[in-house]
C-alpha positions as CSV (number, residue, x, y, z in Angstrom):
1,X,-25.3,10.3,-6.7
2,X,-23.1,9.4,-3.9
3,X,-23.6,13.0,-2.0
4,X,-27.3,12.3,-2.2
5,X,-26.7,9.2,0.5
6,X,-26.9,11.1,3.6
7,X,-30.1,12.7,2.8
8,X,-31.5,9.9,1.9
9,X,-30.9,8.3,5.1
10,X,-31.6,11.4,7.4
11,X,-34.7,11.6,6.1
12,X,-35.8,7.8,6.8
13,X,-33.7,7.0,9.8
14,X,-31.7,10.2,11.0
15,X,-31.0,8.9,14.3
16,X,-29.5,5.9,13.3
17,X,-25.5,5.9,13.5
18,X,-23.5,5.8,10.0
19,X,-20.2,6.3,11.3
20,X,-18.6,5.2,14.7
21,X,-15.0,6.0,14.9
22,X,-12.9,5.8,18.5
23,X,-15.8,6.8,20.4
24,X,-17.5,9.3,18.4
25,X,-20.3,8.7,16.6
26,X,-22.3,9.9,14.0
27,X,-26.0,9.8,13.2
28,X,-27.3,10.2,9.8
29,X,-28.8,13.1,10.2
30,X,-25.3,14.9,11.6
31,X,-23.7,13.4,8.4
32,X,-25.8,15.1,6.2
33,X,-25.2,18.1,7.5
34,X,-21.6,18.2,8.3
35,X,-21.2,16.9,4.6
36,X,-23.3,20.2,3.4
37,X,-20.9,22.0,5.5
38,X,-18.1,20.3,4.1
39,X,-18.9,20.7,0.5
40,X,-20.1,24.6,1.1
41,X,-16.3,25.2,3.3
42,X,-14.4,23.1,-0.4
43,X,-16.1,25.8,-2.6
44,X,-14.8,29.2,-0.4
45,X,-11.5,27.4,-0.3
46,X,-11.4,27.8,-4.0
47,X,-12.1,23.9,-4.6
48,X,-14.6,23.7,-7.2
49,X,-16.1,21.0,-9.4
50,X,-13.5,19.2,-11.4
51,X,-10.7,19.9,-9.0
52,X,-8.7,17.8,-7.0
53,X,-8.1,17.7,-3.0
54,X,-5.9,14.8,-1.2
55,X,-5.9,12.5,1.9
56,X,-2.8,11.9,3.8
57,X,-3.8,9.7,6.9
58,X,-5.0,6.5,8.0
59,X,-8.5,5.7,7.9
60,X,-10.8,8.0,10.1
61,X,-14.8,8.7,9.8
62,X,-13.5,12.4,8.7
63,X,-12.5,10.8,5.1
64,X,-15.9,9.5,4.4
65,X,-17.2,12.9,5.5
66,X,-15.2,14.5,2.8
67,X,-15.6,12.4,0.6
68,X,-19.2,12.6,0.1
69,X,-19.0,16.7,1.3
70,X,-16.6,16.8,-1.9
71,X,-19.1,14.8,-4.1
72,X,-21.8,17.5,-3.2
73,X,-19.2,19.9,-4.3
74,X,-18.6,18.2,-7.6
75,X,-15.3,17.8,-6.4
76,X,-12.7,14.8,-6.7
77,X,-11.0,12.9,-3.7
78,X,-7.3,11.3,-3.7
79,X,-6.4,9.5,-0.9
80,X,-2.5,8.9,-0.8
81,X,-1.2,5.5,0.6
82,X,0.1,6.8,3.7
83,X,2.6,4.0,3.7
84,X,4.7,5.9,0.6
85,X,7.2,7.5,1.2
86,X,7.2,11.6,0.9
87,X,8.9,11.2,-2.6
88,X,6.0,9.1,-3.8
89,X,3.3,11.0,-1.3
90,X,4.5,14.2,-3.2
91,X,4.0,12.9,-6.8
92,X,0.7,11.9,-6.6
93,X,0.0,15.4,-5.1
94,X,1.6,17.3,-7.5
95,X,0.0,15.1,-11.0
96,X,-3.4,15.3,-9.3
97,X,-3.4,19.0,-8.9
98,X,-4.6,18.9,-5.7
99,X,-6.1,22.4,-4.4
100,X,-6.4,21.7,-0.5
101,X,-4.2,18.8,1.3
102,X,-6.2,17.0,4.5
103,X,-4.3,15.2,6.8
104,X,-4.3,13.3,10.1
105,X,-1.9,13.8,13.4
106,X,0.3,11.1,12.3
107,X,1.7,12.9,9.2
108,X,1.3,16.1,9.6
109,X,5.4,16.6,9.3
110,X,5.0,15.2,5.3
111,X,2.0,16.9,4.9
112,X,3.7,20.1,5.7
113,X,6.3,20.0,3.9
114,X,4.3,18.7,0.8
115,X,2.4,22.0,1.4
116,X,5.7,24.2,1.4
117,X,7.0,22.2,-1.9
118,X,4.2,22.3,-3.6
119,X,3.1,26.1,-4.8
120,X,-1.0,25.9,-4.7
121,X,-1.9,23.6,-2.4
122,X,-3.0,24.4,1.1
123,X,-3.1,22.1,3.9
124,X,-6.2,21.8,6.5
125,X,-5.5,19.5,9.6
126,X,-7.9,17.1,10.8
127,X,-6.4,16.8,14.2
128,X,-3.6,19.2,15.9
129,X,-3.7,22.1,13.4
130,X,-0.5,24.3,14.2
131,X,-0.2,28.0,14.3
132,X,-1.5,29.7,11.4
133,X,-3.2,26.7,10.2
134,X,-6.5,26.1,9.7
135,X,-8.6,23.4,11.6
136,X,-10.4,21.0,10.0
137,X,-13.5,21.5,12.6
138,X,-13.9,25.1,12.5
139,X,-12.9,25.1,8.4
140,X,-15.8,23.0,8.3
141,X,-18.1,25.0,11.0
142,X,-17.9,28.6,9.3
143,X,-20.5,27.3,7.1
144,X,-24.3,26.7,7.0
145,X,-26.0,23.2,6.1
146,X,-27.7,24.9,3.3
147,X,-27.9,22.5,-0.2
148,X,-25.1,23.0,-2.4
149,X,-25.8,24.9,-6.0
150,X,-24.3,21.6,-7.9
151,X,-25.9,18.9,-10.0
152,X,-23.4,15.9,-10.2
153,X,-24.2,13.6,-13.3
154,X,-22.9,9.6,-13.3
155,X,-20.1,10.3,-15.4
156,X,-18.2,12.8,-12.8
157,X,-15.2,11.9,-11.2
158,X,-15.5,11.3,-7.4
159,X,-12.7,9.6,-6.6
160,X,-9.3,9.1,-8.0
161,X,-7.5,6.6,-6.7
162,X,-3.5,6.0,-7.7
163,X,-2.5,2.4,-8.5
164,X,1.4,0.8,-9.1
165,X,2.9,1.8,-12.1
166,X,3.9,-0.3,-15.1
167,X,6.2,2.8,-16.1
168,X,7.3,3.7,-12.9
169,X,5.1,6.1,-11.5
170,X,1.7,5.3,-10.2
171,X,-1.9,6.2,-12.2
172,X,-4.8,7.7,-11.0
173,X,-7.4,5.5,-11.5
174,X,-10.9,8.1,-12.1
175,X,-13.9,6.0,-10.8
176,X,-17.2,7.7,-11.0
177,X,-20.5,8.1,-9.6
178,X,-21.6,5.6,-11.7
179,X,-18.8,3.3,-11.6
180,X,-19.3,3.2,-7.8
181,X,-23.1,3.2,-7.3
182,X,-24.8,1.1,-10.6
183,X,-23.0,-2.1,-9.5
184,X,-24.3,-1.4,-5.7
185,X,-28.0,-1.1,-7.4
186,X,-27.5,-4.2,-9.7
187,X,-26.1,-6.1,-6.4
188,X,-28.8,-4.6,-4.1
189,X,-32.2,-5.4,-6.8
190,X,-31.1,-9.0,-7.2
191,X,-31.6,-9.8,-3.7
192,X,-28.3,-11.9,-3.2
193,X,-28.4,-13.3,0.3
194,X,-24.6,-12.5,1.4
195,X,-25.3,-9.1,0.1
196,X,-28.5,-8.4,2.3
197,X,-27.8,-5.4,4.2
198,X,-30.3,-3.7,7.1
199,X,-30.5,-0.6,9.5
200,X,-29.3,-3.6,12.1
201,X,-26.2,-4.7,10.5
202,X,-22.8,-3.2,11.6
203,X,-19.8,-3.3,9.0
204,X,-16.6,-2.9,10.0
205,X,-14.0,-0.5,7.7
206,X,-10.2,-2.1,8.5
207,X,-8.4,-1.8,5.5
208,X,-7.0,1.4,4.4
209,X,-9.0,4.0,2.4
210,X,-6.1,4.6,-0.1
211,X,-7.3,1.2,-1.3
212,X,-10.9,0.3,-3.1
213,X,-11.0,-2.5,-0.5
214,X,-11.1,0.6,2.2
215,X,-12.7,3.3,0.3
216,X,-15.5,0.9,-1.4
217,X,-16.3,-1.6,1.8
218,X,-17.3,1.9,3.6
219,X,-19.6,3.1,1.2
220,X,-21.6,-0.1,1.1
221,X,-22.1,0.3,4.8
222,X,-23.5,3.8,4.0
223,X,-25.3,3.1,1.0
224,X,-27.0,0.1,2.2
225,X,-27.4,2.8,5.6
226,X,-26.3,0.6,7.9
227,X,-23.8,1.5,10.9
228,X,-19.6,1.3,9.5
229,X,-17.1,1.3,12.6
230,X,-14.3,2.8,11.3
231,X,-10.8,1.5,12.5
232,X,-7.6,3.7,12.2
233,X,-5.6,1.0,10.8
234,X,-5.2,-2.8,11.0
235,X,-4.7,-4.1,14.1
236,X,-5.6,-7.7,15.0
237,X,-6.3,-7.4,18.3
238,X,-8.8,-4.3,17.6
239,X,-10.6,-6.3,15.3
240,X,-10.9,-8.9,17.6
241,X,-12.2,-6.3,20.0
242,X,-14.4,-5.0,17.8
243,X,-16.2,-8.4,16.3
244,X,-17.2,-9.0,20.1
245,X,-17.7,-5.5,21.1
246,X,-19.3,-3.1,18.5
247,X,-21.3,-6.6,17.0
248,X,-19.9,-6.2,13.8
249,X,-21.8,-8.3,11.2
250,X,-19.4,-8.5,8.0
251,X,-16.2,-7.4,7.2
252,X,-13.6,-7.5,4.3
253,X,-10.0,-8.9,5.2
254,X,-7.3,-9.6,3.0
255,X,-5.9,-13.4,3.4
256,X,-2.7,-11.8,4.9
257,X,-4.8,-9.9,7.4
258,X,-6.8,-13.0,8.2
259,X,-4.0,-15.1,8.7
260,X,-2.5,-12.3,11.6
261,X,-6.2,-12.6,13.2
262,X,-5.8,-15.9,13.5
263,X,-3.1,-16.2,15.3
264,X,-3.6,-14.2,17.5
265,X,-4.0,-16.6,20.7
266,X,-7.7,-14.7,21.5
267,X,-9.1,-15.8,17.7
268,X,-10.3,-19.3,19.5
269,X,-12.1,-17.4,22.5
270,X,-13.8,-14.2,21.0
271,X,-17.8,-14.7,20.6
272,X,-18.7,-14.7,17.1
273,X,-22.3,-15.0,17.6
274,X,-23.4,-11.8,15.4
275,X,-20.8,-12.4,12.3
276,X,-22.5,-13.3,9.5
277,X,-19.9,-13.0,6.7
278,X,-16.8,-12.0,6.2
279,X,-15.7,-11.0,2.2
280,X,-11.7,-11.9,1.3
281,X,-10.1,-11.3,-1.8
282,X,-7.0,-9.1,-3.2
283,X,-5.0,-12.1,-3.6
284,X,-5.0,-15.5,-3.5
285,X,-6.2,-17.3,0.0
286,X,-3.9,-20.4,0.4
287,X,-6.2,-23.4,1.1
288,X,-5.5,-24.6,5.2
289,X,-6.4,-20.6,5.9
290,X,-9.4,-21.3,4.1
291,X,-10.0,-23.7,6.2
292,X,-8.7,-22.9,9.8
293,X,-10.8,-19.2,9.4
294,X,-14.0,-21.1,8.3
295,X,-13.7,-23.0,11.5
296,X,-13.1,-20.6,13.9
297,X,-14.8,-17.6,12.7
298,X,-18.3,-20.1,11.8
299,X,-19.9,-17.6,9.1
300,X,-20.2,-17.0,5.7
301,X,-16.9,-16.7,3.9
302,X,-17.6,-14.8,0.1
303,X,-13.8,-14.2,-2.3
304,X,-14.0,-11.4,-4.4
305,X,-12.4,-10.6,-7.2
306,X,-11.4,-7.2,-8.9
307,X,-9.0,-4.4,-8.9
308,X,-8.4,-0.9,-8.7
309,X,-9.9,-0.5,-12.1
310,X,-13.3,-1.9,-11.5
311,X,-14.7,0.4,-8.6
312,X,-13.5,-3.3,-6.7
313,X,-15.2,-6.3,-6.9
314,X,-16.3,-8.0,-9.8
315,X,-16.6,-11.9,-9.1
316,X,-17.5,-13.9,-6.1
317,X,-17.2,-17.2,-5.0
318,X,-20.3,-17.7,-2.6
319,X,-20.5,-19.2,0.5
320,X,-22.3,-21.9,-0.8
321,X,-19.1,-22.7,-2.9
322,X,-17.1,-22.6,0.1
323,X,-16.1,-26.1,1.0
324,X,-14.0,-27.5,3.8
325,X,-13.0,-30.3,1.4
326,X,-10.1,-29.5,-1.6
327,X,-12.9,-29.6,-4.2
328,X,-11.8,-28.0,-7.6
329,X,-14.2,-25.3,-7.2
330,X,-11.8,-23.8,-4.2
331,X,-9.7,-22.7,-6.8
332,X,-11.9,-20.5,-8.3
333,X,-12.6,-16.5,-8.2
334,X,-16.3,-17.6,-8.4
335,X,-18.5,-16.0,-11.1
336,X,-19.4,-12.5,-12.7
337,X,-21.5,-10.3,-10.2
338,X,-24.7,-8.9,-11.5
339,X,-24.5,-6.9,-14.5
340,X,-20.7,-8.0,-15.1
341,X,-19.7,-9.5,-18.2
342,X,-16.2,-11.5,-18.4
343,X,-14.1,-13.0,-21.2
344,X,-11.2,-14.7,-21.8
345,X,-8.7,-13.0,-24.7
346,X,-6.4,-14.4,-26.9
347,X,-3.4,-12.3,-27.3
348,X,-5.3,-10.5,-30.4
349,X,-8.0,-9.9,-28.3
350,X,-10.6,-12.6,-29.6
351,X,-12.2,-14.4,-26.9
352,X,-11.7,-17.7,-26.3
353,X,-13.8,-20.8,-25.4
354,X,-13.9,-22.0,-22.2
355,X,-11.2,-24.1,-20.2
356,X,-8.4,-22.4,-22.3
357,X,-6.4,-19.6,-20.7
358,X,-5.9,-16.2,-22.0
359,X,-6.2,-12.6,-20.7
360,X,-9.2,-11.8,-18.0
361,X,-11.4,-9.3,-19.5
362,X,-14.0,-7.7,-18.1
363,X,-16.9,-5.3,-18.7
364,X,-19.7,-3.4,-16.4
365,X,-20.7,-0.1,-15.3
366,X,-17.7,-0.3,-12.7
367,X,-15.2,0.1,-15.0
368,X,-13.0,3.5,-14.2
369,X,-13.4,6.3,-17.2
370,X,-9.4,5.8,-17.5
371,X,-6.3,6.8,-16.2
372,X,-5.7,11.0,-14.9
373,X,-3.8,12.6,-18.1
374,X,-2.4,9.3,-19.5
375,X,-4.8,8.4,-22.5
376,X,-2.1,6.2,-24.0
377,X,-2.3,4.0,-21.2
378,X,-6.1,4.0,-20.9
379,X,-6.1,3.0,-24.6
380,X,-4.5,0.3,-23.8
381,X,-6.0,-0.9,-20.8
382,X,-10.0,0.3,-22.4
383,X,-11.2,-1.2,-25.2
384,X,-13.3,1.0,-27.7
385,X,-16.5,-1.5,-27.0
386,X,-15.8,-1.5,-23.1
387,X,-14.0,-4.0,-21.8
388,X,-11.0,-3.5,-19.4
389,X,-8.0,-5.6,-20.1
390,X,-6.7,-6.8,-16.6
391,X,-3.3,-8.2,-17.1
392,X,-4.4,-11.4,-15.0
393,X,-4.0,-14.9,-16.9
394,X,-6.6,-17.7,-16.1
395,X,-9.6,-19.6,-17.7
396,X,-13.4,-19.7,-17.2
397,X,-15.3,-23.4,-16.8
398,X,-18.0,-24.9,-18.6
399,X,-20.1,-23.5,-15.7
400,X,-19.1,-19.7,-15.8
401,X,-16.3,-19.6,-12.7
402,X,-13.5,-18.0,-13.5
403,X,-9.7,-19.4,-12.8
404,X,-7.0,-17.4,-12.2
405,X,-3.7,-19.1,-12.5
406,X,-0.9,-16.2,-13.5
407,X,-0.1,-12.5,-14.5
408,X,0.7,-10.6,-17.5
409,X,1.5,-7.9,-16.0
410,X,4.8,-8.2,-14.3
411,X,2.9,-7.2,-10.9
412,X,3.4,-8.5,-7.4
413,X,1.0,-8.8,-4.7
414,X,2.0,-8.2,-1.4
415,X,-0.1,-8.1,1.9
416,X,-2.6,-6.8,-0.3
417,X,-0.4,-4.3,-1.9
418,X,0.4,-3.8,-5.2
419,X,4.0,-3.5,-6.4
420,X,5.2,-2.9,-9.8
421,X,8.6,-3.8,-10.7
422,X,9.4,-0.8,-12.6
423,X,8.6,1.3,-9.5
424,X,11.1,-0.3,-7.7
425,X,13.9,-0.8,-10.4
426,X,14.0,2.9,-10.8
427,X,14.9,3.8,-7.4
428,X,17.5,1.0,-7.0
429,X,18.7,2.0,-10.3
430,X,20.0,5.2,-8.8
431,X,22.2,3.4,-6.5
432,X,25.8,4.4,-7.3
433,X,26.8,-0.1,-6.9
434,X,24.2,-0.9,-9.4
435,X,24.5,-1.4,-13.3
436,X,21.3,-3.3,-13.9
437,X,18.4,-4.6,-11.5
438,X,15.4,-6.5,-12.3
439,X,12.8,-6.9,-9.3
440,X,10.9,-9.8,-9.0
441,X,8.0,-11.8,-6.4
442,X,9.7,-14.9,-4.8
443,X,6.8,-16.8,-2.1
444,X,6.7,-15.8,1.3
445,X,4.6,-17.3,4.0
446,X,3.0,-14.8,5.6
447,X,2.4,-12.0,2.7
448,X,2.3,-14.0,0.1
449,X,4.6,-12.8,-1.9
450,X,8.0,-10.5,-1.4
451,X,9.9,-8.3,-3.4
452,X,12.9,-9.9,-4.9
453,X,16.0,-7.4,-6.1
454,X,18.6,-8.9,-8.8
455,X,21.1,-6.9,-9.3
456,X,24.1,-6.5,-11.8
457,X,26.8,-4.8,-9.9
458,X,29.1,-2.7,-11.6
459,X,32.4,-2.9,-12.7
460,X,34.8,-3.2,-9.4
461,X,31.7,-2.5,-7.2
462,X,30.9,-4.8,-4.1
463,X,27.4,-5.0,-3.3
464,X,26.3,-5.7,0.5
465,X,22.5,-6.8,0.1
466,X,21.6,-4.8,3.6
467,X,23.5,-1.7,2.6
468,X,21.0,-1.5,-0.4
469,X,17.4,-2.5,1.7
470,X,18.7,0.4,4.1
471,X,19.6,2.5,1.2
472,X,16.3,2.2,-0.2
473,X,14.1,2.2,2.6
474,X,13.8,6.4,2.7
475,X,12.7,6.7,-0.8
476,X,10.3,4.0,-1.4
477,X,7.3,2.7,0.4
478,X,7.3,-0.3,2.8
479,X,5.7,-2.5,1.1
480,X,7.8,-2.3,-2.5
481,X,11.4,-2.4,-0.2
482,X,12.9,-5.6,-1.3
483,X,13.4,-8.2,1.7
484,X,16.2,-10.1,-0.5
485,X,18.5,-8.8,-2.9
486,X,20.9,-11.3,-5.4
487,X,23.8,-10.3,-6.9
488,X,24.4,-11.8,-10.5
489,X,26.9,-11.4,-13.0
490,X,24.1,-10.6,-15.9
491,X,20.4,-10.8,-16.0
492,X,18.5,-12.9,-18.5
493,X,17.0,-11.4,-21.7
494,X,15.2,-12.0,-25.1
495,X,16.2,-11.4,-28.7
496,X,15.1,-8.0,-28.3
497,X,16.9,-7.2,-25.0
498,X,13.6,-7.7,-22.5
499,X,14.6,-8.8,-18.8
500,X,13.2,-12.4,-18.8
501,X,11.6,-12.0,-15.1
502,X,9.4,-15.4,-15.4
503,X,13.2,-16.7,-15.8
504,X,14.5,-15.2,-12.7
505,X,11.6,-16.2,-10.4
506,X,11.1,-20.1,-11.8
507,X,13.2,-21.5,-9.6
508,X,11.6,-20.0,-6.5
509,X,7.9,-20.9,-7.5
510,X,8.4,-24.7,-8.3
511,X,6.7,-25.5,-5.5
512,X,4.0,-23.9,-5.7
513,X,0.7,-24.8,-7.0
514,X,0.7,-21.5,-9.2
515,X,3.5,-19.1,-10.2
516,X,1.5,-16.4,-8.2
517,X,0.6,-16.4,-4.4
């Protein structure tokens, strides 16, 4: 189980490093122990197996210590996104009936007064604990290494990470032991070259933990035990810094990440002698950054494709496939990893042949065990025989690569963030100026896509596009703020009153080689 990996390690190799993190560093053998003490400090706290505890912060070698410390424990970690704002922060908090809150310096204020709002939860400070408050470091340090009386099976819940929201409000997607670790055993026994990992590699963890591509790209450092260097967030010239510095070996970037890199003017001068692959995927990679990163960066470049829902990745297009000509294959998500099945459905679920599109489908041991108290949507997104509906639209080839060309779902991908319309829609909605909104994804250059607002004013109102953005901006993340807001005099709809959003964003995506970006 995924608490069992820092044994395993400290018993072949305990003074090898697992986690390096702004200058501290810590051996195998100190991560088993600390994560004993971790999981021993979650039980006296009152956190027992089947309970919940959150993450508020940016990425720091302290999450992976509680994560695995809670899996001893039986116990389930949610991250939050820490770039939601409190109102969102404080939903997830309160629907995952979190017992303890951890948090780093940066948002302690939220994480505070989530604490006071919400009756039951107690917060424990990583870093710059207040009075009265408990730190993280001597929470921890009041108790012993000792093993932990708890036998975790594949099917418990380790991790519950919360996705967009078709209705509005975000889903805890429960991935298990088994979700997380079978497909890292399939991957690992059938000897894949990219996917060769040894005590000499060094991984490095950029993207956030809130996200599979954080929390999961960590754990295969660790359960390949190899050496992750933890970043505290995305910076460009720190990764930079690090690729030359710390060695790093392979790395997972998001195409709007890579394209930042890039520019930066050191990208052309950095030594990228020890970089064997980098991994890309969460959305689309337009073609010339294909290119222009395979040139400078001279390694390995793997795409893979998942979500959320799938414990992460679940196709790859292999650097043999990776071609600095605009072959067809380019286009492709690559094929099924080890031990993953995919179809294509027909909108009665049969599957269809291949070179005709339908609904991706997929099925493997990484699928989630369904949504936290919403069965209705898990019904609909788990099929009684296994498969997992994605909501993406594409095709598979006579060969067995898989196309992706649209979206069901009314989703929007943005810097590697997920934004659903309906999340949006209901916070504008509340805007005194607005009778009807519909939020769409228009192209942008650098995040691939941006969040659209159309907006029905009402009767008599006047509506002053920045006076909404600046509206908005305290009560929804970032990310899901629209950059552009139109002002019509009705949206379009069907026979049955639907908002026609592929109507709305035609006009902006006839350029483009695919109505998603």
């Amino acid at each position: 189980m995924l608490g069992d990996i820092p044994g395993h390690f400290a018993r072949r190799q305990p003074d090898n490093v697992a986690l390096s993190f702004e200058g501290r560093t810590t051996t195998y053998a100190a991560l088993e122990r600390q994560t004993s003490q971790v999981a021993r400090a979650l039980l006296a706290s009152g956190a027992g197996p089947g309970d919940r505890i959150c993450y508020l912060g940016k990425n720091t070698d302290l999450y992976f210590e509680l994560l695995l410390g809670a899996a001893k424990a039986g116990v389930t970690m949610v991250p939050i996104n820490w770039r939601l704002a409190p109102p969102e922060a404080a939903y997830i908090a309160r629907n995952a009936e979190a017992r303890l809150l951890f948090s780093t310096r940066e948002f302690l204020d939220t994480a505070r007064a989530l604490s006071r709002e919400i009756s039951g939860i107690t917060l424990i400070p990583l870093e710059d604990a207040g009075p009265g408050e408990p730190a993280y470091a001597a929470w921890r340090d009041a108790h012993g290494p000792g093993p932990v009386d708890h036998a975790a099976q594949p099917s418990d819940i380790v991790i519950q990470l919360y996705t967009s929201g078709t209705t509005g409000h975000p889903k805890g997607a429960m991935l298990s032991h088994g979700n997380l670790l079978v497909p890292l055993a399939a991957l690992a026994e059938a000897g894949i070259e990219w996917n060769r990992w040894g005590p000499s590699d060094i991984g490095l963890v950029a993207m956030p933990v809130a996200h599979i591509s954080g929390t999961g790209w960590g754990l295969v450092g660790l359960y390949n035990g190899s050496k992750s260097v933890v970043t505290r967030e995305f910076d460009p010239h720190a990764v930079l810094d690090f690729i030359e510095n710390e060695k790093i070996t392979k790395l997972f970037m998001v195409p709007s990440a890579m394209q930042i890199v890039l520019s930066d003017p050191r990208a052309r001068t950095v030594d990228y002698s020890r970089l064997r692959y980098i991994l890309y995927g969460a959305s689309p990679i337009p073609p010339p950054l294909l290119r222009e990163g395979m040139e400078v960066f001279g390694c390995g470049f793997v795409q893979n494709y998942g979500m959320t829902e799938t414990a992460g990745s679940v196709t790859a297009l292999v650097p043999e496939d990776h071609s600095l000509e605009d072959v067809p294959r380019m286009k492709s998500a690559g094929k099924p990893l080890p031990g993953v099945e995919i179809a294509i459905l027909d909108p009665q679920g049969r599957p269809l042949p291949p070179g005709q599109s339908g609904e991706i489908a997929t099925r493997s041991p990484a699928n989630m065990a369904g949504y936290w108290r919403m069965p209705e949507a898990t019904a609909a997104a788990l099929t009684p025989d296994g498969w997992l509906r994605t909501g993406d639209a594409g095709y598979l080839d006579e060969d067995g690569y898989l196309y992706i060309h649209d979206r069901i779902k009314d989703m929007i991908i943005s810097g590697g963030e997920n934004v659903y319309p309906a999340e949006v829609e209901k916070v504008l909605s509340d805007h005194p100026q607005i009778a009807e909104v519909a939020v769409i994804g228009v192209p942008h250059p650098k995040w691939g896509e941006a969040v659209k607002a159309v907006v029905v004013p009402r009767p008599g109102a006047g509506i002053d596009p920045a006076e909404i953005i600046a509206w908005a901006r305290p009560r929804i993340a970032g990310y899901k703020l629209p950059k552009s807001v139109d002002v019509v005099a009705s949206l379009p709809r069907n026979a049955s009153g639907k908002i026609l959003r592929r109507e709305l964003r035609a006009p902006y995506w006839e350029e483009q080689i695919r109505p998603i970006n």
